[in-house]
C-alpha positions as CSV (number, residue, x, y, z in Angstrom):
1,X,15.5,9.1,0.1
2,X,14.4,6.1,-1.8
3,X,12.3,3.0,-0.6
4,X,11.3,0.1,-1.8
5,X,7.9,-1.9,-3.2
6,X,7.4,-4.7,-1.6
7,X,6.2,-6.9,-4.4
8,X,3.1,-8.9,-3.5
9,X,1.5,-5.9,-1.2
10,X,-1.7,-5.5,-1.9
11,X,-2.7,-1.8,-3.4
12,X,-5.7,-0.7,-1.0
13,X,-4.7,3.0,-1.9
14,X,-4.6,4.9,-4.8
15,X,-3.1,9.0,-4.4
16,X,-3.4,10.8,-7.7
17,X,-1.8,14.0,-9.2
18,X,-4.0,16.6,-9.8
19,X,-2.8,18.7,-12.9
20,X,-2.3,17.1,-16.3
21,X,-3.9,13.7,-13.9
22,X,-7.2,14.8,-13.1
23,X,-7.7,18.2,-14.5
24,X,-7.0,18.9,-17.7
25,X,-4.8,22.0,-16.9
26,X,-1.5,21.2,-18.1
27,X,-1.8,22.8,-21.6
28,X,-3.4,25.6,-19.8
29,X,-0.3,26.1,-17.6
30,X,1.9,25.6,-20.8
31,X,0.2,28.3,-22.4
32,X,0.3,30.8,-19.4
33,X,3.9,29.8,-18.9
34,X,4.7,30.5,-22.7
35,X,2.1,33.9,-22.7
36,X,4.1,35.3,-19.6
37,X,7.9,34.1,-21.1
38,X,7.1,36.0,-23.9
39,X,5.3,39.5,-22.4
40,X,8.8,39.5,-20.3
41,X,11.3,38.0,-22.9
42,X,12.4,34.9,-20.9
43,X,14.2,32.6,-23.2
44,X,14.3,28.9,-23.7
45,X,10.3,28.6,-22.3
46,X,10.2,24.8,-23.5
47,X,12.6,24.1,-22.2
48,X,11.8,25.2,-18.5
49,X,8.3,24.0,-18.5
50,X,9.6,20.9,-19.7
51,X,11.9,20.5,-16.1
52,X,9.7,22.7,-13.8
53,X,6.3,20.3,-14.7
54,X,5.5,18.5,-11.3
55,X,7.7,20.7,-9.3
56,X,6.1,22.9,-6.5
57,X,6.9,26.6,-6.5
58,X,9.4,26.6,-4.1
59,X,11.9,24.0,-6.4
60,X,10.5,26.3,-9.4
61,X,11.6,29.0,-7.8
62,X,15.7,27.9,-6.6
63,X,15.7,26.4,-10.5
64,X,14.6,29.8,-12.1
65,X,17.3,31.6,-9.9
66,X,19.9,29.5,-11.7
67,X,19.0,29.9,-14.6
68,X,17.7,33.2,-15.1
69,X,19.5,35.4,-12.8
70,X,18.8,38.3,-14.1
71,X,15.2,38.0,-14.6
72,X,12.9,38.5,-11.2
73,X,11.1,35.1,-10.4
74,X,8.4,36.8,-8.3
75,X,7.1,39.5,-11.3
76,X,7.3,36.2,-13.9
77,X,5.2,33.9,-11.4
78,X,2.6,36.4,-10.7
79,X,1.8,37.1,-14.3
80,X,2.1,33.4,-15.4
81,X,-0.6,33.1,-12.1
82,X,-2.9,35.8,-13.4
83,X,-2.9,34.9,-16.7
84,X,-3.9,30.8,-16.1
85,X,-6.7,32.3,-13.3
86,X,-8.0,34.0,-16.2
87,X,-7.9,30.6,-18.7
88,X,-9.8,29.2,-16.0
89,X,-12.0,31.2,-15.3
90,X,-15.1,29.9,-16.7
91,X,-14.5,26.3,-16.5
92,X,-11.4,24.2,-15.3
93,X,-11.3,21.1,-17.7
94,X,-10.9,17.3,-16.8
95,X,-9.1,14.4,-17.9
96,X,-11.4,12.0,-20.0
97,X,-12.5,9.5,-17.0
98,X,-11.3,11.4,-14.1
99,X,-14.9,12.0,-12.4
100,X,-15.8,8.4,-13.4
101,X,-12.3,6.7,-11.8
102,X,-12.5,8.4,-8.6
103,X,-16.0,7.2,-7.9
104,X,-15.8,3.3,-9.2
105,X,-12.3,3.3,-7.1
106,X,-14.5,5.0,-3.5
107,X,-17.1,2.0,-4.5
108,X,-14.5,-0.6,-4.6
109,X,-13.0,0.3,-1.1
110,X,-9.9,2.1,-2.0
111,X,-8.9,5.0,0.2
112,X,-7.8,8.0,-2.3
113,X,-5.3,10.9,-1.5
114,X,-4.2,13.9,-3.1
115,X,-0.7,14.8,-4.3
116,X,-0.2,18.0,-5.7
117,X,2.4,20.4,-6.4
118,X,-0.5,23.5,-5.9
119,X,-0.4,25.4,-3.5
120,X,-3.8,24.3,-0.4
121,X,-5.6,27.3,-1.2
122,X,-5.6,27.3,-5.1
123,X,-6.0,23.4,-5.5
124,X,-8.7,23.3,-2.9
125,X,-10.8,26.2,-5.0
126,X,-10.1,23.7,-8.0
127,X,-11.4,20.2,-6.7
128,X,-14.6,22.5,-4.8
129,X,-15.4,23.8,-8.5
130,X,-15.3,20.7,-10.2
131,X,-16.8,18.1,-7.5
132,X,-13.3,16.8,-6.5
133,X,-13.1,17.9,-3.1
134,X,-15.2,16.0,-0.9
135,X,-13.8,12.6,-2.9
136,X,-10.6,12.1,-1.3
137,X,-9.9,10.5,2.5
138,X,-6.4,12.8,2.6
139,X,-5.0,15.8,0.5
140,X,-1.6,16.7,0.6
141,X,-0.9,20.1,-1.4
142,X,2.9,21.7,-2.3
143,X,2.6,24.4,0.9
144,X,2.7,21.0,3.1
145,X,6.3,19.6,2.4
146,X,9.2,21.6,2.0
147,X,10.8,19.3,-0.9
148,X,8.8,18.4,-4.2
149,X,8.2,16.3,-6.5
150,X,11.0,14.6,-7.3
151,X,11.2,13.9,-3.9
152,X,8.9,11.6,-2.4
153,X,7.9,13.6,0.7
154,X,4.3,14.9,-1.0
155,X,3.3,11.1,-1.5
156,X,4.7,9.9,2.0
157,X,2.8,12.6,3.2
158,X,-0.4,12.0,0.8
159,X,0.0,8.5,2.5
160,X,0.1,8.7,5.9
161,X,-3.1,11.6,5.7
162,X,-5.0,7.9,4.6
163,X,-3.9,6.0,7.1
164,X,-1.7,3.5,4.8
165,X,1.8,2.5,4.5
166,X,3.5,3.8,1.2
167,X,3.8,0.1,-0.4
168,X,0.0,-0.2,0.5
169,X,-0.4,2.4,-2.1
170,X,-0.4,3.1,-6.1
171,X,0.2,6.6,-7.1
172,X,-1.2,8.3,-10.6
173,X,0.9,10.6,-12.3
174,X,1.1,12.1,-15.8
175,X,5.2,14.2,-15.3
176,X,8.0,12.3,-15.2
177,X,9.1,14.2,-12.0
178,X,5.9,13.2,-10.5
179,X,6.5,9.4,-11.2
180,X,9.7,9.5,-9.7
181,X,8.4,11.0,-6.8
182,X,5.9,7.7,-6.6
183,X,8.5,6.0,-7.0
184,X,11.1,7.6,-4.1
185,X,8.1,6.8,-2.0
186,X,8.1,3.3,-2.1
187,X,5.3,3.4,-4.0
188,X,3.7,1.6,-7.6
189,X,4.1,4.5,-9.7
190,X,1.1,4.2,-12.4
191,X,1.8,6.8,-15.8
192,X,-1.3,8.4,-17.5
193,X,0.5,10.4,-20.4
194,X,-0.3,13.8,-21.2
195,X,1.9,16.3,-22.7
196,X,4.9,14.3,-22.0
197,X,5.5,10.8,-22.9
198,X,7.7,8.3,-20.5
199,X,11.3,8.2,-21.1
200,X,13.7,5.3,-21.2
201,X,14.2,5.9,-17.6
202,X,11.3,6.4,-16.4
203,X,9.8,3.3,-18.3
204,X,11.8,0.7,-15.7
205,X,10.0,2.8,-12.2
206,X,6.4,2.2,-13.9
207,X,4.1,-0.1,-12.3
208,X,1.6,0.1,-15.1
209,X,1.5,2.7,-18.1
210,X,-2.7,3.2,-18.9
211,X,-3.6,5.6,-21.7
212,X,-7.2,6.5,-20.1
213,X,-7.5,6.9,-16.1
214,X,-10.6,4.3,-17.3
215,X,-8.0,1.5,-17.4
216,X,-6.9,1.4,-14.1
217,X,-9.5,0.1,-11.8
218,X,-9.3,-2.7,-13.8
219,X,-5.4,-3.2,-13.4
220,X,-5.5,-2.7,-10.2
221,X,-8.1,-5.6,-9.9
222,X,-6.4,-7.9,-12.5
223,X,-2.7,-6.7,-12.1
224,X,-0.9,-5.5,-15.3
């Protein structure tokens, strides 16, 4: 399902990613994806993080069954688990801004949401621990929708927990999955790039591209 953006709707809603948006955690999960491909010889690692980032674990899961039918999903995603837990630990990193956007976007009225591929139980320890939680007027976690990212159904979701229509709403992403998830929704799909840059077509979705989560309460004041 695909909508549309209404252009000239005004944003009064702004749903963010969590991972590789507001925490910092995408290079951790690269490095617990690559540490458990290699402890249980899965090949071609890049390229399976590269598809599976934004996904929730039940599209990892049907994806990993295709291709790597010999190798048990279950064993793989328990280490990969275990060994991020243990990156994370100590201290779960954030995006330069991240604290700092959520609060001057609360002060300027927006309503904020949650979309993330985690699972409620894991994400909600994450926001608690780094002062997240109690910021957001809906969260919408990857146990809640039976579809992921790509699909819009986390965002429609994320969207209707704050009380707005989807064209009502920007989203904040840093996968491409997750941008064309913004974008299924009806949505204005804003990119803050981490590990991956956009692609040629992912570039023509975008609302906005920002290189710091600092940039957009301005754009959303001022337009792009």
């Amino acid at each position: 399902m695909e909508m549309t953006v209404r252009e000239g709707t005004p944003i009064r809603g702004v749903i963010f990613d969590k991972d590789g948006t507001l925490h910092d955690t995408e290079r951790v999960f690269r490095r617990a994806w690559l540490a458990a491909g290699e402890e249980m010889n899965v090949p071609d690692m890049e390229d399976t993080i590269l598809h599976c980032t934004g996904m929730n674990l039940r599209d990892i899961g049907l994806y990993w069954a295709q291709k790597y039918p010999d190798i048990p999903f279950e064993p793989y995603i328990r280490l990969r688990n275990r060994i991020f837990d243990q990156l994370v630990a100590e201290r779960i990193p954030l995006r330069p801004g991240a604290m700092e956007v959520l609060h001057t976007l609360r002060a300027r009225g927006y309503r904020l949401g949650l979309a993330t591929s985690t699972n409620r139980t894991e994400a909600t320890d994450h926001l608690r621990r780094t002062g997240m939680l109690e910021l957001f007027d809906g969260l919408a976690f990857g146990d809640m929708v039976r579809d992921g990212k790509p699909a819009p159904d986390i965002y429609l979701l994320a969207a209707r927990l704050i009380g707005l229509p989807p064209d009502a709403c920007a989203g904040v992403e840093d996968s491409l999955n997750g941008v064309r998830a913004i974008h299924n929704a009806g949505m204005h799909p804003i990119m803050v790039p981490d590990l991956i840059r956009p692609t040629e077509d992912i570039r023509p979705l975008l609302w906005a591209e920002c290189e710091s989560l600092a940039d957009i309460p301005d754009i959303l004041t001022h337009g792009r």
